[in-house]
SELUM-141372 format. One record per residue (C-alpha): x, y, z; residue number from 1; residue in one letter. Coordinates in steps of 0.05 Angstrom, whole numbers, m for minus. Layout:
<rs>
<r c1="X" c2="Y" c3="Z" num="NUM" residu="A"/>
...
</rs>
This chain:
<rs>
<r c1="2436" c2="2539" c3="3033" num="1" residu="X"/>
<r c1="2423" c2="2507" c3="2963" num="2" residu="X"/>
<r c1="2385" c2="2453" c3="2948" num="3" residu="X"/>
<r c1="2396" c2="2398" c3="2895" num="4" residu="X"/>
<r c1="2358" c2="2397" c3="2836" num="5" residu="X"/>
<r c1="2318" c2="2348" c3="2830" num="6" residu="X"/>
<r c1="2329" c2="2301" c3="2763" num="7" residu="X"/>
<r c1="2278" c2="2304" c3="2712" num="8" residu="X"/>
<r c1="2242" c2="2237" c3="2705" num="9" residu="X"/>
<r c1="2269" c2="2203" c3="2646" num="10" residu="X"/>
<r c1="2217" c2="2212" c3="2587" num="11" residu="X"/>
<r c1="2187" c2="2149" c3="2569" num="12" residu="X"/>
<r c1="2163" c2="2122" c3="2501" num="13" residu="X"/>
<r c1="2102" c2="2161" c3="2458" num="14" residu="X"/>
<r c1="2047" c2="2134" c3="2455" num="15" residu="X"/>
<r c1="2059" c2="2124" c3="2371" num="16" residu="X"/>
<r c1="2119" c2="2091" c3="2403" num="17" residu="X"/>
<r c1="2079" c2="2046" c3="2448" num="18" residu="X"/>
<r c1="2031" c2="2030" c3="2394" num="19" residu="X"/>
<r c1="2076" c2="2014" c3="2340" num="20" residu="X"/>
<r c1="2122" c2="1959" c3="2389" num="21" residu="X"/>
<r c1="2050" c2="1934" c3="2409" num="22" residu="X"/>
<r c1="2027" c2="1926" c3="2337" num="23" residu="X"/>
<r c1="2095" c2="1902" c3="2304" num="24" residu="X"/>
<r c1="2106" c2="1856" c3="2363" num="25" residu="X"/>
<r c1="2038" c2="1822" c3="2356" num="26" residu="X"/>
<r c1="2047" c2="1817" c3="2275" num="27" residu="X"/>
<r c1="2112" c2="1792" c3="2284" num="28" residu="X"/>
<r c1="2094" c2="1741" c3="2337" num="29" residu="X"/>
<r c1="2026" c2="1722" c3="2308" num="30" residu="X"/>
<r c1="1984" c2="1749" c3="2356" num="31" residu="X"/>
<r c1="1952" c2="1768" c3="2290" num="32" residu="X"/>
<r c1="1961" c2="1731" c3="2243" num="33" residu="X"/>
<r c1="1974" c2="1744" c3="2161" num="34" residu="X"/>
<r c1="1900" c2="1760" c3="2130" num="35" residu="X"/>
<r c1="1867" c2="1797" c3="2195" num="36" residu="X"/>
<r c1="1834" c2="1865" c3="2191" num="37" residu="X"/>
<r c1="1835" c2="1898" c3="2245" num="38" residu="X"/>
<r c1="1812" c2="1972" c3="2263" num="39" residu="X"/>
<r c1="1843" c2="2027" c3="2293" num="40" residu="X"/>
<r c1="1801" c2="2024" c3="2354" num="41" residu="X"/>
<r c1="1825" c2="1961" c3="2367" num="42" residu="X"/>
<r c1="1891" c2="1967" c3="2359" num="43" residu="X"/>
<r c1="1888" c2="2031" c3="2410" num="44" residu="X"/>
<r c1="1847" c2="1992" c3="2468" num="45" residu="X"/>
<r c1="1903" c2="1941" c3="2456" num="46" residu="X"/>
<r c1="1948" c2="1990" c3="2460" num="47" residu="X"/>
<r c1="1914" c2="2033" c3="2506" num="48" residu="X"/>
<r c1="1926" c2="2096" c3="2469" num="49" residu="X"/>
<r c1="1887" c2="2139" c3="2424" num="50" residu="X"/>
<r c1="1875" c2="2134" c3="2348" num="51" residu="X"/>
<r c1="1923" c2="2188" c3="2327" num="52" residu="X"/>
<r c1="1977" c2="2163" c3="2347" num="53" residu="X"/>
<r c1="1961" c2="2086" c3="2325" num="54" residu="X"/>
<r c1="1945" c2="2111" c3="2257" num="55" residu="X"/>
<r c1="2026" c2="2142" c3="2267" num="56" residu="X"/>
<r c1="2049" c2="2066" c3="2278" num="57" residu="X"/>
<r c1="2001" c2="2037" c3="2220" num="58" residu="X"/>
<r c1="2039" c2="2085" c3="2165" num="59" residu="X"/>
<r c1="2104" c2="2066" c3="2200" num="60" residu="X"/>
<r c1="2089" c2="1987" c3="2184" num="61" residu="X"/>
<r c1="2055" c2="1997" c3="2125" num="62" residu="X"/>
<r c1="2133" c2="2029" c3="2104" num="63" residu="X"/>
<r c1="2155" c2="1967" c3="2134" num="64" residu="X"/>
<r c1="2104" c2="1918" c3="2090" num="65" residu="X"/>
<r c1="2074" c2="1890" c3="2146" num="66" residu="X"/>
<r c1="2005" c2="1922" c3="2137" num="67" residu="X"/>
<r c1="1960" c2="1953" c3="2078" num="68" residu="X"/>
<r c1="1917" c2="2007" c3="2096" num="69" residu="X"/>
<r c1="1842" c2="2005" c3="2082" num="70" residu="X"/>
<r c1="1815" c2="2079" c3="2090" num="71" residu="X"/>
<r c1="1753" c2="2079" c3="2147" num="72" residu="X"/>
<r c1="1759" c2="1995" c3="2142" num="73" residu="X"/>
<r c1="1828" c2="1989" c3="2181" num="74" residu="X"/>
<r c1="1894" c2="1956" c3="2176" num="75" residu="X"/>
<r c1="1905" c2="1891" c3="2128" num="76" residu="X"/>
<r c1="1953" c2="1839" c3="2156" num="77" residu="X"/>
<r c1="1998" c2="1821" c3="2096" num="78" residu="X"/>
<r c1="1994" c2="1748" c3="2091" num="79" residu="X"/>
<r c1="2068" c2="1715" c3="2081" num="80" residu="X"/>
<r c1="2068" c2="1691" c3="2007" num="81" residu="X"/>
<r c1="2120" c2="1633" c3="1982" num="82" residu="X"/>
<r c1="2149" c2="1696" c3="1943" num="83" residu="X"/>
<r c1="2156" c2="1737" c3="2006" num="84" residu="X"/>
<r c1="2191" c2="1677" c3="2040" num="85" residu="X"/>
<r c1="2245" c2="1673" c3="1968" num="86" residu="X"/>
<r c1="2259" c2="1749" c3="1970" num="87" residu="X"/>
<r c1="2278" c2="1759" c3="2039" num="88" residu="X"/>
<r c1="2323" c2="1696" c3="2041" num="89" residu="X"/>
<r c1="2356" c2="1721" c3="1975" num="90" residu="X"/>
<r c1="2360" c2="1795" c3="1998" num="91" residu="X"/>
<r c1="2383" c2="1762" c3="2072" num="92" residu="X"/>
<r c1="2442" c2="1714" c3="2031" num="93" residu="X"/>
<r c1="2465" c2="1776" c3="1992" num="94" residu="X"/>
<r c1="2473" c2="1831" c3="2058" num="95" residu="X"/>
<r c1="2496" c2="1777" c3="2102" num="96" residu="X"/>
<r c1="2550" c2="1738" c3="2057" num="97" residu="X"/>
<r c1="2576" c2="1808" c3="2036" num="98" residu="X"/>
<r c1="2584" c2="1827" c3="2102" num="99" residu="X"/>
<r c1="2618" c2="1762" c3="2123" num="100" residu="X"/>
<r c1="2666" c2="1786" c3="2063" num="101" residu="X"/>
<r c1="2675" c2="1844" c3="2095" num="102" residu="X"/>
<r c1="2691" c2="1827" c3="2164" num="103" residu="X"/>
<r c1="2745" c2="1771" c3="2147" num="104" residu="X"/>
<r c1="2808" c2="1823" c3="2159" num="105" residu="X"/>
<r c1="2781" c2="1839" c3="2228" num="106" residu="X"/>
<r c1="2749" c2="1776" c3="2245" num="107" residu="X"/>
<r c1="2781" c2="1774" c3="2309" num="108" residu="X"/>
<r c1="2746" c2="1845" c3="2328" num="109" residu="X"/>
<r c1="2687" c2="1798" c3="2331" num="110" residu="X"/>
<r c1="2705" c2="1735" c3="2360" num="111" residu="X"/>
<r c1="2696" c2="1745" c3="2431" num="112" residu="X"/>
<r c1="2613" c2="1771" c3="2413" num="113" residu="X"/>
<r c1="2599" c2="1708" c3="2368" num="114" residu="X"/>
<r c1="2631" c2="1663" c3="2427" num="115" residu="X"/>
<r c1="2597" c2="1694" c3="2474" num="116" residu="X"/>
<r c1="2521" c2="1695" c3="2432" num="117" residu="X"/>
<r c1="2533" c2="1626" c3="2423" num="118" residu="X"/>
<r c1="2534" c2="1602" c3="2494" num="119" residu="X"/>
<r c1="2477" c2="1648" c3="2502" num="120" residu="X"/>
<r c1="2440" c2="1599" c3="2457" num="121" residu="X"/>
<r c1="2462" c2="1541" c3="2483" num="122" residu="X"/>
<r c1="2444" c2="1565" c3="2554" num="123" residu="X"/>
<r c1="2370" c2="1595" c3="2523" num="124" residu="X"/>
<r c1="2364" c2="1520" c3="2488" num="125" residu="X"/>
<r c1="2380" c2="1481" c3="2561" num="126" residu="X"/>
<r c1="2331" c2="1520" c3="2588" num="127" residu="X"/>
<r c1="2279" c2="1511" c3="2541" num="128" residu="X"/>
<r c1="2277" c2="1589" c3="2527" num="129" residu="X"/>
<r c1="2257" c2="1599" c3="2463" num="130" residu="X"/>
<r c1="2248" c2="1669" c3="2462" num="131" residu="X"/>
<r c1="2309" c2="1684" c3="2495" num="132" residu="X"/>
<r c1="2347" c2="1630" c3="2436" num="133" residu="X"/>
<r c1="2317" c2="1674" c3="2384" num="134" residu="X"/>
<r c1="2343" c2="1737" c3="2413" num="135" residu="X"/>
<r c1="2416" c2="1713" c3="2416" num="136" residu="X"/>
<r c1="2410" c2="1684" c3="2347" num="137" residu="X"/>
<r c1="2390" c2="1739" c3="2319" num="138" residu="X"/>
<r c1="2450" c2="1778" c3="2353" num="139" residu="X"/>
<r c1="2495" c2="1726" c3="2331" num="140" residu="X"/>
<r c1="2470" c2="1743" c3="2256" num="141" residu="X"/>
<r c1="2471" c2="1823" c3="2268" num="142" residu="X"/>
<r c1="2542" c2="1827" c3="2302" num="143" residu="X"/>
<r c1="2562" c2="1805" c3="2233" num="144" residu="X"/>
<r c1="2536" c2="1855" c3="2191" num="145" residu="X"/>
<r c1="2538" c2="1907" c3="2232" num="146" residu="X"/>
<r c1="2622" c2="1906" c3="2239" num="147" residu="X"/>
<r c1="2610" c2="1910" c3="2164" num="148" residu="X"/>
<r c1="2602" c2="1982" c3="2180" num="149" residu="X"/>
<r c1="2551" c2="1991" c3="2131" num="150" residu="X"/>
<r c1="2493" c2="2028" c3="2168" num="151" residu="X"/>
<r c1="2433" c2="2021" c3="2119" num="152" residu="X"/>
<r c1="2455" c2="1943" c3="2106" num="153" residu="X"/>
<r c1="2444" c2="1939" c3="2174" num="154" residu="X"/>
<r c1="2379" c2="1976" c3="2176" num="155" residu="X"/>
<r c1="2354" c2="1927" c3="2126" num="156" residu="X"/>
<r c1="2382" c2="1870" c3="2155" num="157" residu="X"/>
<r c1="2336" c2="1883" c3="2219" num="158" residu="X"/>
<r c1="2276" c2="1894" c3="2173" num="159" residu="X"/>
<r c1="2298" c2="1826" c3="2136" num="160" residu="X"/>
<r c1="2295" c2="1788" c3="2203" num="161" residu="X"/>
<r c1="2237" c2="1822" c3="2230" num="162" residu="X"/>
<r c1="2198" c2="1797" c3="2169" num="163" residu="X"/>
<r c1="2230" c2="1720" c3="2178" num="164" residu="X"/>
<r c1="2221" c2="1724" c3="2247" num="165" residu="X"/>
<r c1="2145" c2="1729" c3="2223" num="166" residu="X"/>
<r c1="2150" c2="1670" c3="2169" num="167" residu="X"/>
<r c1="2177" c2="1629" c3="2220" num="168" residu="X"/>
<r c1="2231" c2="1636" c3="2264" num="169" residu="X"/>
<r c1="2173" c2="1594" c3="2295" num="170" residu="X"/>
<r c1="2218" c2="1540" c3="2263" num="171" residu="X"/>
<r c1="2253" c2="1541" c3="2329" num="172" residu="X"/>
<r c1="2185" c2="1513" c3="2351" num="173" residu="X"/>
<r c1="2158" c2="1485" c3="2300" num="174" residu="X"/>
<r c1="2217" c2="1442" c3="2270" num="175" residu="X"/>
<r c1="2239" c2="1384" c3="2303" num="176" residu="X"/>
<r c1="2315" c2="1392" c3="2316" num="177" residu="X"/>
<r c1="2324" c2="1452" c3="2281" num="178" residu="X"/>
<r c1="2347" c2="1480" c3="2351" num="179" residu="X"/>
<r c1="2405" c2="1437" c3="2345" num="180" residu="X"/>
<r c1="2425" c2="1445" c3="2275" num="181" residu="X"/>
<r c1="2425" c2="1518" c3="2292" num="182" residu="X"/>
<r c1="2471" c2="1511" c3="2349" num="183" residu="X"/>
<r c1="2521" c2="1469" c3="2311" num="184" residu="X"/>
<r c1="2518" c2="1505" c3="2242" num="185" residu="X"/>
<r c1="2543" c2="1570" c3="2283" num="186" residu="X"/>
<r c1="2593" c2="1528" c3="2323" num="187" residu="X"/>
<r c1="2622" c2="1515" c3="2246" num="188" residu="X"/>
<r c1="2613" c2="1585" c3="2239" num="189" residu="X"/>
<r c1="2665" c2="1605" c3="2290" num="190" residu="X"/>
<r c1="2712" c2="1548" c3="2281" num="191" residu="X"/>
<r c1="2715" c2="1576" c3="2200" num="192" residu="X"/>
<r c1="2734" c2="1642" c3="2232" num="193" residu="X"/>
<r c1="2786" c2="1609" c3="2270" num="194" residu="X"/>
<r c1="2819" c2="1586" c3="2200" num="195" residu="X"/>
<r c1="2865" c2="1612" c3="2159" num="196" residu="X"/>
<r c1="2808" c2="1599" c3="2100" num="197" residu="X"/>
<r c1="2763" c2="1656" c3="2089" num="198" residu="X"/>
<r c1="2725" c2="1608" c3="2034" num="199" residu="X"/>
<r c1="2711" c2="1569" c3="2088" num="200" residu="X"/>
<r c1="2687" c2="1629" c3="2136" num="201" residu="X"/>
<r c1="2638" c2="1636" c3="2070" num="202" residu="X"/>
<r c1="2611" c2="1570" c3="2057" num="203" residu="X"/>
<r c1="2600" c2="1562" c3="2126" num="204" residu="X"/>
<r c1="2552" c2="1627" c3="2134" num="205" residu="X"/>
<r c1="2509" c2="1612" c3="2065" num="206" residu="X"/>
<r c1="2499" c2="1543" c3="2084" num="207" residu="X"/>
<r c1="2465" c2="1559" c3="2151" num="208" residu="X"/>
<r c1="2427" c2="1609" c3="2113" num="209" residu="X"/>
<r c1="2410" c2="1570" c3="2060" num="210" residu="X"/>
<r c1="2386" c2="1509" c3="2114" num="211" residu="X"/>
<r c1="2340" c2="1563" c3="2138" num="212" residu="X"/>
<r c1="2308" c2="1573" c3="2072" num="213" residu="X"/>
<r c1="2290" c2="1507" c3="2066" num="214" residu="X"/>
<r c1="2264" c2="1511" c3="2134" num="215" residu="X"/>
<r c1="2215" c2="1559" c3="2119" num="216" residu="X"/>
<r c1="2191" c2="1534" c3="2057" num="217" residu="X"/>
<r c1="2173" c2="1469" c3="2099" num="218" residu="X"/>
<r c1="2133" c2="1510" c3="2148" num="219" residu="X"/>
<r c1="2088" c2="1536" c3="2092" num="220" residu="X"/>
</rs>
């Protein structure tokens, strides 16, 4: 008689892994804040893992520029500087409007996901779930540029809105209304992809980005 074999248990994440969602999570959310030292001991009884494999996830974020490294003194939060805040709105306008280029002949390969991240919203906003609004904003944004097809635009896209998510995404909290100009701007968004006027489809994406530049400067 033979016996089944029993399944392997699915391998979870390492602990560099673990600490590096901890400590990028926490950056990006403001658990700690821009201009923070903090040590590699702390991080790991955070984290509850060892050094080694926090000091892993520190060189990982300091590729990232969300930490400077202080030998024997710890890891530097980078503060977010007004310059910061104009770069990664000016690299975000140039990957997403050339991907909004891009995607034009085959907008209707992408319809159905922006429809659907968009009720997602609306349903996150009516339930006063801001996390969960983020989240499908965000995958509004990235099913964009990733049906670009460009894999390292989208790479840096994600790094892009990591870093804004940091500035202040919090304008989703922090902004009065911005919730709602949000929820409209990508309801233009879609009825511009519905045209017959790619210009349109164009003016309608920078416009949203360019209302959450000014945004962000505000929160400063």
């Amino acid at each position: 008689m033979t016996h089944p074999t029993a399944s392997p248990r699915a391998a979870g994440p390492s602990a560099a892994e673990r600490a590096y969602q901890h400590l990028k999570q926490a950056i990006l959310e403001q658990v700690y804040p821009g201009g923070l030292l903090i040590s590699e001991g702390e991080i790991a009884e955070a984290a509850g893992v060892s050094r080694t494999p926090v000091r892993e996830a520190l060189l990982r974020l300091e590729a990232e520029g969300l930490v400077a490294l202080y030998p024997k003194r710890g890891a530097l939060i980078r503060p977010v500087s007004a310059r910061e805040i104009a770069d990664v709105i000016e690299a975000r306008r140039l990957v997403e409007l050339h991907a909004a280029e891009r995607v034009w002949p085959r907008r209707a390969e992408i319809r159905a996901d922006l429809a659907r991240w968009l009720t997602e919203m609306r349903r996150a906003y009516a339930a006063g779930d801001v996390t969960a609004l983020m989240a499908a904003d965000r995958a509004f944004h990235a099913t964009v540029v990733e049906a670009a097809g460009n894999e390292i635009l989208a790479e840096l896209y994600h790094r892009l809105r990591d870093r804004q998510l940091r500035m202040g995404e919090a304008g989703f909290r922090l902004s009065p209304g911005w919730a709602e100009v949000v929820l409209a701007e990508h309801a233009a968004q879609l009825a511009a992809l519905d045209s017959d006027d790619p210009a349109a489809w164009l003016d309608a994406v920078g416009a949203h980005i360019d209302n959450a530049a000014n945004v962000l400067r505000n929160l400063r």
